[in-house]
VODO-638451 format. One line per field, with one value per residue (C-alpha): residue number from 1; residue in three letters; chain; z, y, x. Coordinates in pm, 1 decimal, m for minus. Example, Ala and Ser with C-alpha at 12.3 -4.5 7.8 and 13.67 -1.06 7.14 Angstrom:
BEGIN
n	1	2
res	ALA	SER
chain	A	A
zz	780.0	714.0
yy	m450.0	m106.0
xx	1230.0	1367.0
***
This chain:
BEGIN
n	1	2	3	4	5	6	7	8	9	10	11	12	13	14	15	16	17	18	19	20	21	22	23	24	25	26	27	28	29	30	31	32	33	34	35	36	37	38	39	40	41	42	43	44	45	46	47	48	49	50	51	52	53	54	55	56	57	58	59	60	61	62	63	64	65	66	67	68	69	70	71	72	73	74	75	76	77	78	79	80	81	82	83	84	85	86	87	88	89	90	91	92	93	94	95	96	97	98	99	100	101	102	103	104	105	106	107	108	109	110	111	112	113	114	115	116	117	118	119	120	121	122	123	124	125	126	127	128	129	130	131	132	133	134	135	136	137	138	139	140	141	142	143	144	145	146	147	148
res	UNK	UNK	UNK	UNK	UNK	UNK	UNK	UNK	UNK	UNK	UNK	UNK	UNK	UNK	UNK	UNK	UNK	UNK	UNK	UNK	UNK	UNK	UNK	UNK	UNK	UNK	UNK	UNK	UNK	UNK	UNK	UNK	UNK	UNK	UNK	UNK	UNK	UNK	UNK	UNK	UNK	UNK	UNK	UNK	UNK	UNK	UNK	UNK	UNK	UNK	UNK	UNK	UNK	UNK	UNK	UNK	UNK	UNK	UNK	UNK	UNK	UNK	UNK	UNK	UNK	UNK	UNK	UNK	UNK	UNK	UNK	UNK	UNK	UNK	UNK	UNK	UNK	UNK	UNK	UNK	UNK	UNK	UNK	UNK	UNK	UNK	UNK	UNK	UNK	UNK	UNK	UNK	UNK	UNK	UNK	UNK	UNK	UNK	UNK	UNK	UNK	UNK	UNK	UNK	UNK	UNK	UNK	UNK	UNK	UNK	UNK	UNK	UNK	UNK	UNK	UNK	UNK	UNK	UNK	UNK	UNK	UNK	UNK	UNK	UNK	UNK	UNK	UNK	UNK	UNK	UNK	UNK	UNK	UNK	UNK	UNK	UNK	UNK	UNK	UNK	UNK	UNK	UNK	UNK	UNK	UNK	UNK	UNK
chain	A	A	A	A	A	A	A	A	A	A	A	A	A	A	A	A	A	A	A	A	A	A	A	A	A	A	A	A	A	A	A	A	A	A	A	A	A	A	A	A	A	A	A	A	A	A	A	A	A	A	A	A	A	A	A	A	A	A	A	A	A	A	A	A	A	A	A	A	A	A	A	A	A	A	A	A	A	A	A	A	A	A	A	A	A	A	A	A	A	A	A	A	A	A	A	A	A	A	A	A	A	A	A	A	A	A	A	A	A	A	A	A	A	A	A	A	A	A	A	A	A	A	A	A	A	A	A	A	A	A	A	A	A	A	A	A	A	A	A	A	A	A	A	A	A	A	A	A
zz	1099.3	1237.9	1100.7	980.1	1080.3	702.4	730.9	1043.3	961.2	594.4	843.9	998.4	698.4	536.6	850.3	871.0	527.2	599.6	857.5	754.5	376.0	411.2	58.8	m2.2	m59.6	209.6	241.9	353.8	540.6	756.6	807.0	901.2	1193.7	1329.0	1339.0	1426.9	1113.8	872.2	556.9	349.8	496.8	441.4	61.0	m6.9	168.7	m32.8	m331.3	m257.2	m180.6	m507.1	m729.6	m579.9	m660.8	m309.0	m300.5	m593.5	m602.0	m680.9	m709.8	m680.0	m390.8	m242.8	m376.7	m142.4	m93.9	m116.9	m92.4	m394.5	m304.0	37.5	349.2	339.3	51.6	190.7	365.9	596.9	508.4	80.3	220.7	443.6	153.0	m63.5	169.4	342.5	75.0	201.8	539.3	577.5	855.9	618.3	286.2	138.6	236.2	m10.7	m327.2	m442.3	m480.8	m196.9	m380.5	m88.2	m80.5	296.0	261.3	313.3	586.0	808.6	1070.9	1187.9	814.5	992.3	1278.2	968.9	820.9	1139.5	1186.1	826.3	851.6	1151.6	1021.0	699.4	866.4	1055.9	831.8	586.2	800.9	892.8	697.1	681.3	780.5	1100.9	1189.9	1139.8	1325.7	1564.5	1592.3	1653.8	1961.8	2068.5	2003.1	2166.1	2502.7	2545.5	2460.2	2174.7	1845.1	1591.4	1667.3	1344.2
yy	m1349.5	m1083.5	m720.0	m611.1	m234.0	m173.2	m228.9	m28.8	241.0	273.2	297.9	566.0	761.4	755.1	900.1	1161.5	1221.4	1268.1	1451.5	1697.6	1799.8	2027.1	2193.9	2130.3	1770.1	1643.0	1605.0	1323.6	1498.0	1640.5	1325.4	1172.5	1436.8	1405.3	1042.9	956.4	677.0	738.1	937.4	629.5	392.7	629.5	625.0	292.9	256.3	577.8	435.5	141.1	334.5	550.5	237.6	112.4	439.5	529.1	810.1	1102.8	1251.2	1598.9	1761.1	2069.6	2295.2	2281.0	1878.5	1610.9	1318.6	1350.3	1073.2	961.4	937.4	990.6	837.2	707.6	494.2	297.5	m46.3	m139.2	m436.2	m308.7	m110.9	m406.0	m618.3	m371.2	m348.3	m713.5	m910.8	m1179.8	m1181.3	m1526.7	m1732.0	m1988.5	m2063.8	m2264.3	m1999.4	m1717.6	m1863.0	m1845.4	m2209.9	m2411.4	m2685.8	m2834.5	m3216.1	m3222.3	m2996.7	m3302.9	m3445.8	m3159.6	m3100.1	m2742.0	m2582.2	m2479.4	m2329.4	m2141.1	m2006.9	m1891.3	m1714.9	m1548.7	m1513.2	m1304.0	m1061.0	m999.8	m930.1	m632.6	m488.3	m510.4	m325.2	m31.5	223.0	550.2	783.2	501.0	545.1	907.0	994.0	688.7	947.9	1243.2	1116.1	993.7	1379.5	1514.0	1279.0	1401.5	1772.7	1785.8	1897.2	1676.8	1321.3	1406.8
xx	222.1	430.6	395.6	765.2	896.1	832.9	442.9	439.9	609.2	412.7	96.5	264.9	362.4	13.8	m137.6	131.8	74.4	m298.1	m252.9	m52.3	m98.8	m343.4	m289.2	59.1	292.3	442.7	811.1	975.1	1218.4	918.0	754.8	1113.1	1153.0	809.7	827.1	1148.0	1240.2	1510.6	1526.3	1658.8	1388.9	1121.4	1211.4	1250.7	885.6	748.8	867.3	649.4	357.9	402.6	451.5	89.9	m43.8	m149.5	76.6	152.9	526.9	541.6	937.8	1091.9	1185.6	787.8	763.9	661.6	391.8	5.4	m247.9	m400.9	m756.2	m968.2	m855.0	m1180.5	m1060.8	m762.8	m785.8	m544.8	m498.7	m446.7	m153.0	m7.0	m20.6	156.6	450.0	456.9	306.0	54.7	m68.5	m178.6	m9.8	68.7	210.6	m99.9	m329.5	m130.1	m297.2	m668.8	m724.7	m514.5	m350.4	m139.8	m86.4	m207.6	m485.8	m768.8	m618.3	m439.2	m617.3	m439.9	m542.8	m880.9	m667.6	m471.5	m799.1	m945.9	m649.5	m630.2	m1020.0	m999.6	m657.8	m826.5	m1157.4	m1001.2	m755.9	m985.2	m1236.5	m1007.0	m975.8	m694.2	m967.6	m1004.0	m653.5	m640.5	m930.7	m777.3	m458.5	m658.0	m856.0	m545.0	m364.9	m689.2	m663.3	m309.6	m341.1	m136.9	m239.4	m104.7	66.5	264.3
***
């Protein structure tokens, strides 16, 4: 499992986003600049995000991006899977039940579900408010006041 650019950078938007919304949306031109990622990719990620209902739109001359709920409230691993889809190293590990043909006699599907056992036990653990407050130690070590 490899984390696409898409996944990444969605990370990176909801911490800019919750960094910097204070009382007011965030626009995506704003988060663009600060982080250095396209306009156009930012949008087609944002819509994403908005479709899940982890982000609210607001328009207008002062419109933008706000989170939807606490930072507290967002797994990393529920916005991964929103943007990359299923995490799990391997196909037969995607559904609830596995049905694979192999499944009784494959001897590298333990290997597959240590794997997936251990990347959903830490996105799943992290939270926004993790990464944020991740960020701001990070701002704090380097003497700048925002990473965003």
């Amino acid at each position: 499992m490899k984390i696409s650019t898409r996944g990444r950078y969605a990370l990176r938007m909801m911490i800019d986003i919750a960094m910097n919304a204070n009382d007011s949306p965030v626009r995506i031109k704003d988060i663009a600049a600060r982080q250095g990622i396209s306009e156009k990719y930012l949008e087609q990620i944002v819509s994403v995000l908005n479709k899940a209902g982890f982000v609210r739109s607001s328009r207008g001359p002062m419109g933008g991006y706000r989170l939807s709920r606490e930072t507290s409230e967002y797994k990393v691993g529920d916005i991964l899977t929103v943007i990359e889809g299923s995490l799990a190293p391997v196909a037969c590990l995607d559904m609830p039940i596995n049905d694979c043909q192999r499944r009784e006699r494959c001897a590298t599907l333990r290997l597959w579900t240590k794997i997936n056992d251990a990347v959903q036990g830490v996105v799943q653990s992290v939270t926004l408010a993790d990464l944020v407050e991740w960020q701001k130690e990070m701002d704090s070590a380097r003497g700048t006041s925002r990473c965003c």
